[in-house]
N, C-alpha and C positions, 0 to 999 in steps of 0.2 A: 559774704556776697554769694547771691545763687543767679551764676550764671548756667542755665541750660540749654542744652542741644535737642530736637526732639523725635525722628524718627528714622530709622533706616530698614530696607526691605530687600529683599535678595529671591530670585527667584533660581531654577535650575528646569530644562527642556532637554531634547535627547542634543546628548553630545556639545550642548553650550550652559550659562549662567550669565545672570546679571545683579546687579546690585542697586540701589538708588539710595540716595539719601535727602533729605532736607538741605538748607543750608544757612539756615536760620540759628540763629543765637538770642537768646531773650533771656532779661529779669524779670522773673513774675510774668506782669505785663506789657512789660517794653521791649521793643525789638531793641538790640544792640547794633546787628550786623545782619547782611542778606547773605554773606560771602563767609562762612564759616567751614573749615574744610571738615569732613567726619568720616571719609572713606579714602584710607591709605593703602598705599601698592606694597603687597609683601615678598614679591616675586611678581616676575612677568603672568603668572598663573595664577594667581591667589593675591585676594585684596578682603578687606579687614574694613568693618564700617562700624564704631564707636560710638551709639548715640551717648548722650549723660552730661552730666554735670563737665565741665568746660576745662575745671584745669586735672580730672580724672582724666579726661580725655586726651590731653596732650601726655600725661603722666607718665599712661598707659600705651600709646603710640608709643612713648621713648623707650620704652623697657621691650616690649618687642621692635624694635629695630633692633637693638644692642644683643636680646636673644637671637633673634634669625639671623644677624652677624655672629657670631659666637656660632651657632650651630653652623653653619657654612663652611667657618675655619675652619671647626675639628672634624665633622662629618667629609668637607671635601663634596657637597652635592645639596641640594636644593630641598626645602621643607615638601613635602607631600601635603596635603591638605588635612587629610586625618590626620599625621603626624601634628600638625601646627594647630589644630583643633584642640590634639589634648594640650600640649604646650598652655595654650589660651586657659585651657579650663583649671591646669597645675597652676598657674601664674596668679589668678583669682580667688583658687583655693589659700593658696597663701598667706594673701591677706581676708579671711576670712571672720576675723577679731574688727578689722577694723579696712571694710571691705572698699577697693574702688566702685565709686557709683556711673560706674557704664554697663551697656550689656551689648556684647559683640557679637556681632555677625560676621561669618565668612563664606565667602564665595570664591570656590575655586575649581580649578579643572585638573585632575590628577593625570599626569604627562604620560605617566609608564600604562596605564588603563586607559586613559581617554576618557575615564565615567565623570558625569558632574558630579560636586558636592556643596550642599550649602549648610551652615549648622550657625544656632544662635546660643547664648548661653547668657543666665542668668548672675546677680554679681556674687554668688559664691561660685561660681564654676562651672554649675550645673549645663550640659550640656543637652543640647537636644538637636536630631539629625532628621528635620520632616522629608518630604518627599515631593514635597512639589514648590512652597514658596516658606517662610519666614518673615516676620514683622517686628520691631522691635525699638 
């Protein structure tokens, strides 16, 4: 079955970010659902938006939660954005052989700088940090 999700966009402005996503779910050519979630909270500061294939998608939300918990416990302190960029991009690399089919986008506000950060990445890992907006 090819359930897919289709778009998510992430901008960054002085001192704020935003994100958006679709929320559509569709086979081929059939809507499934209008109500599809694809942009998850990873921290009050940082959120994470998933387009791709449907059960990559939820896969991939579970395995970071369970990272950003894990790292919370033994760190004692909150992901940074960069920080959780490369995380994103080690987690991908990974599976690499036999890649999930999302490509993530994150938008977040680095608490100790204040600077925005938005960065997407393709499904080996490959990261990219533009400077003004993101599509994906």
């Amino acid at each position: 079955m090819e359930y897919n999700g289709g778009l998510v966009i992430a901008m960054k402005g002085k001192n704020c970010v935003a994100i958006a996503a679709d929320r559509c779910l569709s086979a081929q050519h059939h809507s499934i659902s209008f109500d599809y979630q694809k942009i998850f909270e990873v921290n009050p500061h940082i959120y994470v938006g998933l387009p791709g294939l449907a059960t990559d998608t939820k896969t991939v939300a579970q395995k970071i939660k369970f990272r950003v918990n894990l790292y919370e416990l033994r760190e004692n302190r909150r992901f940074r954005p960069k920080t959780f960029g490369s995380m994103i991009s080690n987690m991908l690399y990974e599976r690499r052989f036999g890649p999930y089919f999302v490509e993530p986008v994150i938008a977040g506000i680095d608490m100790k700088t204040g600077q925005p950060y938005i960065a997407n990445f393709d499904i080996l890992g490959c990261k990219e940090e533009p400077e003004d907006f993101v599509a994906s």
